[in-house]
C-alpha positions in Angstrom: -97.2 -151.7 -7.9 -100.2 -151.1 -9.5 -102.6 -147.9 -10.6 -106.5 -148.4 -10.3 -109.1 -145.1 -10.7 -112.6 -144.4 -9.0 -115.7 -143.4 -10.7 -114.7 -140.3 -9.7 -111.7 -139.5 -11.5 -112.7 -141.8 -14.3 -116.0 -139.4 -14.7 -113.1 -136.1 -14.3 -111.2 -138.2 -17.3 -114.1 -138.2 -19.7 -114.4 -134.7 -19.4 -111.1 -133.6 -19.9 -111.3 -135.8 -22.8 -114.3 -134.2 -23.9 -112.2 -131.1 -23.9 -109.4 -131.6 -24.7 -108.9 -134.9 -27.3 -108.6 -138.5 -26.5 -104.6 -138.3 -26.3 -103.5 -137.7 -22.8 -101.4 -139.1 -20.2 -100.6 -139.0 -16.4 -97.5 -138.6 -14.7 -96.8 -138.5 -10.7 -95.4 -135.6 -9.6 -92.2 -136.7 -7.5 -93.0 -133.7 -5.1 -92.0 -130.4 -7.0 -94.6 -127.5 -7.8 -97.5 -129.3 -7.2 -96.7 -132.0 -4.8 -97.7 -135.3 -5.3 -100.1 -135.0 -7.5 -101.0 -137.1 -10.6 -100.6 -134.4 -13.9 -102.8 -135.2 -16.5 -101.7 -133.7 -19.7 -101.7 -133.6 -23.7 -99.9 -136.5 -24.4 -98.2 -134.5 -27.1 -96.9 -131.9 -25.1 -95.1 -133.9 -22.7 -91.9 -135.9 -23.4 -91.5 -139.6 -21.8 -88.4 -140.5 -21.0 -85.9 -143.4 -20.4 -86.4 -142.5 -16.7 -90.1 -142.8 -16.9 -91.9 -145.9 -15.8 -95.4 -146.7 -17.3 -97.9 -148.4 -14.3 -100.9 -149.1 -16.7 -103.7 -147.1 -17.9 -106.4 -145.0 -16.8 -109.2 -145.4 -19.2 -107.2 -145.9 -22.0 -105.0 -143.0 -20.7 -101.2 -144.1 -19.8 -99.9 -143.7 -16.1 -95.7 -143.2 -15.6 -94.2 -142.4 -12.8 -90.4 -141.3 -12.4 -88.1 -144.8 -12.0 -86.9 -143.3 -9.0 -90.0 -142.6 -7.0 -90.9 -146.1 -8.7 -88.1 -147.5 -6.5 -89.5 -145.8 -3.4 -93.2 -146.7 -3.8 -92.6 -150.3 -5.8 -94.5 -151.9 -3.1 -97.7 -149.5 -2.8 -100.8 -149.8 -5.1 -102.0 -146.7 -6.4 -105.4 -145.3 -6.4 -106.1 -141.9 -8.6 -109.3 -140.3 -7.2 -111.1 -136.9 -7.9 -112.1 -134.9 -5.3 -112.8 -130.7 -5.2 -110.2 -127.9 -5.5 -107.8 -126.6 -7.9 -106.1 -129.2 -10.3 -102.1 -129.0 -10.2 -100.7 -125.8 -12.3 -100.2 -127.5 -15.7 -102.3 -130.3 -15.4 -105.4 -130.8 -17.4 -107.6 -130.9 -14.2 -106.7 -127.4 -13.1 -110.2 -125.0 -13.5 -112.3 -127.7 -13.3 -113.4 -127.1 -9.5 -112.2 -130.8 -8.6 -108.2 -132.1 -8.9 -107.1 -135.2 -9.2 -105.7 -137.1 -6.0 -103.3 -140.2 -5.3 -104.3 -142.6 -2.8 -101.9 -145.4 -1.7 -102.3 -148.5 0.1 -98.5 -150.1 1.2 -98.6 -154.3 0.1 -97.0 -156.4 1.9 -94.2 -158.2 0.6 -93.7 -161.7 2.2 -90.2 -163.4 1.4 -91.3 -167.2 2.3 -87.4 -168.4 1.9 -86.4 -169.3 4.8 -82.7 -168.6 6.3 
């Protein structure tokens, strides 16, 4: 599993930077409130935990996602994308006019040992 970004939300990043400071992070929602939707927030203002699992960065920004929805999605490459509309509820994004949006392409995984 791995976490890539367009121009798009890489050009949404610098401007919540701009904004807000240089120290953020994402998380992936795991489906509550706001859906599935990658939260971008202070990275002082929200607690990692032991649970969390950190994909790679974003711009220099860190990406976790719960270890269970980790276990679910292990084999799909994400893609964090900006398009219009209203940002999730406590994520940095929200009242921008554009939200941040997770794209997923499912790898194959090919086990060449043979029975």
């Amino acid at each position: 599993m791995k976490v890539t970004a367009t121009l798009s939300a890489k050009n949404l990043l610098t401007e919540i930077k701009k904004n807000h400071g240089e120290e953020l992070i994402f998380h992936q929602s795991g489906g509550c409130c706001d859906g599935s939707a990658p939260m971008c927030f202070p990275a002082k203002e929200y607690l990692i935990g032991d649970s969390d699992v950190r994909l790679g960065d974003i711009d220099g920004v860190p990406f976790y996602i719960n270890v269970d929805q980790y276990e679910r999605w292990k084999h799909t490459d994400l893609t964090i994308d900006a398009v219009k509309g209203i940002g999730g509820m406590f994520s940095l994004d929200n009242g921008t006019g554009r939200r941040f949006l997770t794209k997923s392409e499912i790898c194959l995984v090919v086990d060449n040992e043979k029975n």
